[in-house]
N, C-alpha and C positions, 0 to 999 in steps of 0.2 A: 250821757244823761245821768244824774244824780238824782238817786232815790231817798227816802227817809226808811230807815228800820229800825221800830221803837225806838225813836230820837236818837236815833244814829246815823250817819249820814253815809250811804255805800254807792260806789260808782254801779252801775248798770253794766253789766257783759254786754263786750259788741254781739252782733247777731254776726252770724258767717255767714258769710257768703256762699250760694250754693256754688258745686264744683261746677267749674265751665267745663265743658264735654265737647269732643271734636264733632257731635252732631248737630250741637248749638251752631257752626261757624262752617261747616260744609258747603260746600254747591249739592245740588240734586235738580237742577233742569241740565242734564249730562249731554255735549258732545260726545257720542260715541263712534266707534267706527267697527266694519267688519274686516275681518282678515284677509277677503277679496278686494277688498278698497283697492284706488292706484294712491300712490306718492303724491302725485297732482291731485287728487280731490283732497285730503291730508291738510297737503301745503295750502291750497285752494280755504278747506275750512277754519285751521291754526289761523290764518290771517285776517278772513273777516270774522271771527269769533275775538281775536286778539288773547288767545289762551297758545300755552307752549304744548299742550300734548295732551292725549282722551284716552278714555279704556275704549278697548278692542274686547268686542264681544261675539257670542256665537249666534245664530237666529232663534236660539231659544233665549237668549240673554245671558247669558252662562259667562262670566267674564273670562277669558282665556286672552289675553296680556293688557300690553302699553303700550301705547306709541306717543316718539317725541321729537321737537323737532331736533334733535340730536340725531335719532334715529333718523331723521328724512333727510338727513347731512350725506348719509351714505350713498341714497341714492341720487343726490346732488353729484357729488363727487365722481358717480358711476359714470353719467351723463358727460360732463366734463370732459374725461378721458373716451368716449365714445360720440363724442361730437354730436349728441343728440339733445334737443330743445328742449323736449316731455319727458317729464319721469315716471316711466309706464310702469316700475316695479310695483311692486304690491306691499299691505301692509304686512303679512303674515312673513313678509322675505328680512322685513325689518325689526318688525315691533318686540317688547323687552316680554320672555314670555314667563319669567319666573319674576314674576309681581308679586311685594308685600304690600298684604292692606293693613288697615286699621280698622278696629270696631268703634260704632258711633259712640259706645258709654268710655271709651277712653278720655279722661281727662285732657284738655288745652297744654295743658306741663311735658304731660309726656309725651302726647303728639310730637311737643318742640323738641325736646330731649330726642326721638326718633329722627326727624331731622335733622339734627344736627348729626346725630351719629351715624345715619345711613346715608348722607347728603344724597336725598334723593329729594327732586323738587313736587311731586306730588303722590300719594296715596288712594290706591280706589278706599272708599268705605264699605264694609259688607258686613250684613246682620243675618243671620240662620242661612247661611250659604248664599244671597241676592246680592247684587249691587244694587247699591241705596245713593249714593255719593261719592264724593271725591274733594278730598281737603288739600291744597296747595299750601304751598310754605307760603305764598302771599295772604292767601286766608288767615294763617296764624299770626302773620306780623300788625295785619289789620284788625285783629281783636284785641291785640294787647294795647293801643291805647285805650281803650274803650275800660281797662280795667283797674284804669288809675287808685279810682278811690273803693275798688274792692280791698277786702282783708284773702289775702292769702293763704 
């Protein structure tokens, strides 16, 4: 937009755009799971949820790991060589238990940037020690269209 100042004619500053933040574009209705879980309830929810892997929590909620289906590969494989149907392991025998999260005020940029660099495909989110969410790398690919005609 073009303004007039004292018969002079000046372009208008674009506005910027507020920072997109990883808490803009999170999940927060969480699959979670506990450490006693089996592999089959796991496998069982991964597939009717249609999501690759949840935080693993304590009964106070206390996030203490990950689990993925990578992780439930293992005891896929155990099964396998053990001739057995169910996979009775647990999750606590599998899940990833040195998890990096992300804070929700982290910008959309650097979430990506953290993906790419740690190619890990998902992040709990946690705010004053709680788990609040959890951002996927599919999360971040489907907000970037959305941000065509922002200013960067």
């Amino acid at each position: 937009m073009v303004k007039s100042f004292q018969g002079v004619r000046v372009a208008e500053p674009k506005k910027m755009a507020a920072p997109i933040m990883v808490e803009d574009h999170m999940s927060t209705n969480l699959v979670t799971f506990y450490p006693e879980d089996t592999i089959d309830h796991v496998l069982d929810l991964l597939t009717k949820r249609k999501i690759s892997g949840a935080p693993v929590v304590d009964h106070q909620g206390k996030l203490v790991g990950i689990i993925s289906e990578v992780d439930c590969l293992k005891e896929i494989i155990k099964g396998k060589y053990s001739n057995t149907p169910s996979f009775p392991g647990t999750v606590a025998e599998h899940m990833s238990t040195d998890v990096i999260t992300m804070r929700p005020d982290l910008s959309l940029f650097d979430a990506a940037q953290q993906f790419l660099e740690m190619k890990i495909r998902r992040f709990p989110v946690m705010k004053d020690g709680k788990l609040i969410g959890q951002i996927s790398l599919s999360d971040v690919i489907r907000a970037f269209p959305k941000l065509k005609e922002t200013t960067w």
